[in-house]
N, C-alpha and C positions, 0 to 999 in steps of 0.2 A: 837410259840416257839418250841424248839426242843430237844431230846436227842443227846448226842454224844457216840453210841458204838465202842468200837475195831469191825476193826483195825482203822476204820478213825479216831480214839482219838488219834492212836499212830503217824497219819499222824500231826493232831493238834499240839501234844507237838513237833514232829520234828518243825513246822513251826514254833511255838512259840520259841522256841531255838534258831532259824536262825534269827529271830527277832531281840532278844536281844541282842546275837554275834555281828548283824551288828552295833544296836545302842549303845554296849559298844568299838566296834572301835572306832568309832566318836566320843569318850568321851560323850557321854550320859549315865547317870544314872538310875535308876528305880523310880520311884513314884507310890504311889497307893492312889488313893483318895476313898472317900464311894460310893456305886450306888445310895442314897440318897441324893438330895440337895434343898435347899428351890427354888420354884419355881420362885422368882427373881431373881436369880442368873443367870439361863436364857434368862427370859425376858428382865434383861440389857445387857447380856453378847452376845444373839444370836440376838435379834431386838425381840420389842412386835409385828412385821406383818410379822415376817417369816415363814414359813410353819410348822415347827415342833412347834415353841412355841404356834399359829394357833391351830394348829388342830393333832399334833401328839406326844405330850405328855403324859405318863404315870400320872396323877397328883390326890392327895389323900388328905383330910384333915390328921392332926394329934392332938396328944393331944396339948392345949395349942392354940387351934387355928391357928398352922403352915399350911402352903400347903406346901406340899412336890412332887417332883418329881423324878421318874427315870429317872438317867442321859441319855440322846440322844446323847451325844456327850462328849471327855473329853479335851477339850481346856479350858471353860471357869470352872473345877474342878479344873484343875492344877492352873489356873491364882487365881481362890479364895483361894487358899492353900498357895502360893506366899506372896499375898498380906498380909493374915494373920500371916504371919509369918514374915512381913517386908523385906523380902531377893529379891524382885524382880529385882533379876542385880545389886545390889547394889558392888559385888565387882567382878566386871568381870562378864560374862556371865554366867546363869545357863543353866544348858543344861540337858530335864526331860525326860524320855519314858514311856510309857503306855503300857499295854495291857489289854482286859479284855469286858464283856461284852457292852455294849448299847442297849439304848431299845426307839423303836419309836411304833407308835399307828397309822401305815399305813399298806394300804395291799401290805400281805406280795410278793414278788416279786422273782425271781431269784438269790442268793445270799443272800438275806435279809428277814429275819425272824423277826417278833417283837422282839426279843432277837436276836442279830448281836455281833459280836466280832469286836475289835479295834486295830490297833498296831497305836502309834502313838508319833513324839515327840516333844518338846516344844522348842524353844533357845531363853530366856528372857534377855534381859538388851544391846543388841547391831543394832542398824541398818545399819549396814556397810552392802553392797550387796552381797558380800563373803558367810553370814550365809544364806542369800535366796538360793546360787547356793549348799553350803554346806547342805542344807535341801534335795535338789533336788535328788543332788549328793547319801545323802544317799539313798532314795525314791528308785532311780533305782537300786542301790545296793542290796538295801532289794531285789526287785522284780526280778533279776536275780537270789542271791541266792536260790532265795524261787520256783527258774524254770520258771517264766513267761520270755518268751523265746521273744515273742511279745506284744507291747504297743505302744502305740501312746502318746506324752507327749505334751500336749497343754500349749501354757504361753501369759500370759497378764498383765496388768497392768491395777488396776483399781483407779488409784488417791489417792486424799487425801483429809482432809476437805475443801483446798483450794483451787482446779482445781474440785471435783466433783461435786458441787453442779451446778452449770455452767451447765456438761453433764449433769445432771437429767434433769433441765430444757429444754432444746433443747430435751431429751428423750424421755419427758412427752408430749413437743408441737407434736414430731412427731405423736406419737401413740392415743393422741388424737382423731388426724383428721382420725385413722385408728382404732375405737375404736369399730365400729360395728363387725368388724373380728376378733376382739379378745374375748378369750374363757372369763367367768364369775368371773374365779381366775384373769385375769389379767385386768378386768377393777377394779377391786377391787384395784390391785396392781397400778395403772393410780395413786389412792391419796395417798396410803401406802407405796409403796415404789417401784418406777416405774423400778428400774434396776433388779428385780427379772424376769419382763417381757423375757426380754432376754436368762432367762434360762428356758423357760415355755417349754416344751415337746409337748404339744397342735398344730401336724401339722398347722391350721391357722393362730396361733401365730408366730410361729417359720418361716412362710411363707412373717408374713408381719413385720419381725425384721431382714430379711435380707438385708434390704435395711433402716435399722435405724440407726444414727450416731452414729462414734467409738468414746470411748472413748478418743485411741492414739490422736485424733485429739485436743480431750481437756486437755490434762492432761501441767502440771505446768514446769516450767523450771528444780524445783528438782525432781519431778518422774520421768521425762525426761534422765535425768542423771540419778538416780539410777536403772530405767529401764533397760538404754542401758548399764552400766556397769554390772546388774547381767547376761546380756546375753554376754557379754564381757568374765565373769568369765565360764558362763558352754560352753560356745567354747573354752575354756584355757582345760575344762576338757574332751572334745568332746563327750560334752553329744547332741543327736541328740533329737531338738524341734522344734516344728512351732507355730510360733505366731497367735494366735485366738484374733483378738481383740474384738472380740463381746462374747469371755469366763469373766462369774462374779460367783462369789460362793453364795451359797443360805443365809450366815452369812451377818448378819452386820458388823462384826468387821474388814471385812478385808479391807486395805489398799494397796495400790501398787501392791505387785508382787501376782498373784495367777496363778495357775497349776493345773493341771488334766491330771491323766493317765488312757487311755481306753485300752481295749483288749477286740480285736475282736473275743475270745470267747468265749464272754458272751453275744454275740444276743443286745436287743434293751437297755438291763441294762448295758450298757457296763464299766462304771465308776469304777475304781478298786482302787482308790486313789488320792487323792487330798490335796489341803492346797494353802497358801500362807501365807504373813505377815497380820500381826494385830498389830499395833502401838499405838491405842487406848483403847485396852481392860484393859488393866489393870490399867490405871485411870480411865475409866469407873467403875471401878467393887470396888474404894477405893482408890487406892494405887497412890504411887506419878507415875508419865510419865515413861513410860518404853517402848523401841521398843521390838518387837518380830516376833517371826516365827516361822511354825510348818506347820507337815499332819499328816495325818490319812490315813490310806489303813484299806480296809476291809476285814480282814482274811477269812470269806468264799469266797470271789469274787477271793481272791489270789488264794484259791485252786480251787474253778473251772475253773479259767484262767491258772493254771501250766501245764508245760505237764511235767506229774507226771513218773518218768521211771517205768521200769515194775520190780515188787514187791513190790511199795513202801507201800501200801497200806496192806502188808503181813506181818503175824507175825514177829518179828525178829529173824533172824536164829541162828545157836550155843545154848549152855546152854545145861543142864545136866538133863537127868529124872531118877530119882530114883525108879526101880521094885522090889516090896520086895513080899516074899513069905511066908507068916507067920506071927505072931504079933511079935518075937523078931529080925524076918528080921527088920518089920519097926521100929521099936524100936531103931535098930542103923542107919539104915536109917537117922532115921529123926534127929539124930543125927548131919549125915552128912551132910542132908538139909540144917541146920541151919550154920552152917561153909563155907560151897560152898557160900551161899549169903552173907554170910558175908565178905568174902573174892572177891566179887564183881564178882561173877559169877550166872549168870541167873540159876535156879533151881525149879525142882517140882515134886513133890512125888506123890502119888493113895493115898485115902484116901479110899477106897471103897474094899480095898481087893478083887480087882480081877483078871481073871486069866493074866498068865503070857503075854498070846497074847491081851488080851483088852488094858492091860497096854502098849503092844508094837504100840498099835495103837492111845494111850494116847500121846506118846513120840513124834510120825510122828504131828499128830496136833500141838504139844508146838513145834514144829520143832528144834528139841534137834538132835544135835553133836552127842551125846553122851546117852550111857543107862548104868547107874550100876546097877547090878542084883547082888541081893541076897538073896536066900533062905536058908535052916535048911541045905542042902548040903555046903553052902557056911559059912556059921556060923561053922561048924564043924571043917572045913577047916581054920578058920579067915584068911580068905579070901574076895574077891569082884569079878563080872566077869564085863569086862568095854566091849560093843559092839560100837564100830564105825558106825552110820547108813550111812555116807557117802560112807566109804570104803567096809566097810561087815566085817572085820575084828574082834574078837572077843581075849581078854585075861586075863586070871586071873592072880592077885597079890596081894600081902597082905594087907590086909585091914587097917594096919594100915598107911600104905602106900597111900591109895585111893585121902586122902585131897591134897597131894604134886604133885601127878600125876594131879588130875584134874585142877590144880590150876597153875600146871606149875613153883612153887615154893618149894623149901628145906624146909621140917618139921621145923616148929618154927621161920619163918620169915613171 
């Protein structure tokens, strides 16, 4: 896990801004669920054989004999928050955004720290195919505004309870007879659940899954259909994709459409965001039948995939420092401190009484516009001296004057 200092915090809350912006266009809301949750919540909502419930959870007793977990992920928080609340789509679609930590119990990687950050959002109560390309749709919107300039946007279909279980078995017979080449997690996965195989990273695995059957080949008359219509819709939006049909996501839950977006600058992690639909989670998890959709992008993978322009990364420019020369300079100083930010302008004063040039070099770091100087010569005066660092420019005026100048506003509004 990690600290976040300035400036890259100030890069964070930009990105996190841009976040939200995008998913309150699309009429998404905010949700915040606990980083706490009982460890079945998981284990129904992700699969008891997937790799995080496995082997990469956060997991603790508590009092009362609970097991509790750090959430890995926040699909199956929001679906529990849903469902407890009876609202699962029940009058038209909800539609939820997240942001905020996650925590897995793997080694740590490029982008990903046992503590990761999540943007991510939810569309519960509709399966029309429109919300699948509507998901997408935003995904790439986030990720242009957010600067990733390049991605790769993979799409598949991975069935439903009706057409999958079919493909398992044809999946299970092939890799069977291929079972010596595969790495130790994936014969495991041979009885637990043979479609993770496909997403095994393992060059041998990944050597002898190239030539293992597609899905596309098995899937149902209506996946068929809502397949070929969500790619109907994101060609309506000329959203650029390629069909992987040997892409599956490491979740149970998901049904039919799933997606993944890489970028190529991030080396062999390349994964920057991903989702698809889940149809079944949330009667899995209680609640009556609800169709759904949703991703997740990973906020560190977004910024070291952006190409960040140059200063982003830099304090923010403008704003006002305040030099005072004396205790009753700062005295009214701080005064004016308190007014300037209030008045929604960036501000900051020397606490340290020092001299007039330390302070001048205080102001160049806060990257201040603007310097108001005032010492025991300018007190006499009731006066201010305002120096423009941009310009070089330098002028006194009366200080009761100082709030309206800096502020760009007529005394008393």
């Amino acid at each position: 896990m990690g600290d976040i200092f300035p400036p890259e915090s100030g890069a964070w809350r930009r990105l996190e801004y841009r976040a939200a912006a995008a998913a309150g266009s699309y009429g998404f809301e905010e949700i915040r669920t606990p980083l706490l949750e009982p460890v079945e919540l998981f284990a129904r909502g992700l699969g008891e054989s997937s790799d995080i419930v496995q082997k990469e959870m956060f997991v603790f007793d508590a009092a009362g004999g609970k097991r509790l977990a750090l959430r890995p992920e926040g699909t199956a928080g929001v679906v529990r928050a849903c469902v407890e609340k009876k609202n699962c789509g029940k009058a038209g679609p909800l539609k939820y955004y997240y942001l905020g930590p996650m925590f897995r119990r793997e080694r740590p990687q490029a982008g990903r720290r046992r503590q990761f950050h999540q943007f991510g959002t939810e569309t519960l109560g509709t399966p029309h195919p429109a919300a699948d390309a509507e998901t997408v749709d935003l995904l790439t919107f986030f990720l242009s505004s957010a600067g990733v300039a390049e991605y790769d946007l993979a799409l598949n279909s991975v069935g439903c309870r009706e057409c999958r279980p079919a493909f398992q078995r044809a999946l299970a017979s092939f890799f069977r007879q291929r079972s010596d080449a595969l790495c130790p997690h994936c014969r495991r996965r041979l009885t637990l659940n043979v479609l993770r195989i496909l997403d095994c990273k393992n060059p041998s695995c990944r050597k002898e899954a190239s030539g293992a059957p597609l899905i596309t080949e098995h899937l149902c008359a209506g996946c068929q259909t809502h397949f070929s219509r969500v790619r109907n819709f994101l060609d309506l939006l000329a959203i650029p994709c390629r069909l992987e049909p040997r892409l599956v996501r490491g979740l149970d839950y998901y049904t039919r459409t799933v997606f993944e977006a890489f970028s190529p600058a991030l080396g062999a992690q390349d994964a920057v965001a991903a989702g698809g639909r889940y149809d079944n989670l949330v009667e899995s998890l209680g609640g009556e039948p609800s169709p759904a959709v949703g991703f997740s992008a990973g906020l560190e993978r977004v910024l070291l995939a952006a190409s960040l322009p140059p200063g982003y990364l830099s304090p923010p420019e403008g704003g006002v420092y305040l030099a005072s020369l004396g205790d009753e300079a700062f005295r009214q100083n701080f005064i004016l401190l308190s007014a300037l930010r209030r008045a929604g302008i960036r501000a900051e004063i020397d606490f340290a009484g020092r001299s007039l040039k330390a302070q001048m070099r205080s102001a160049d770091r806060f990257s201040a516009r603007r310097v108001v100087i005032r010492g025991e010569d300018e007190i006499g005066r009731k006066a201010v001296r305002i120096k423009d660092l941009e310009t070089g420019d330098e002028e006194e005026i009366p200080a009761a004057g100082a709030l309206s100048v800096l502020t760009g506003k007529p005394a008393g509004k």
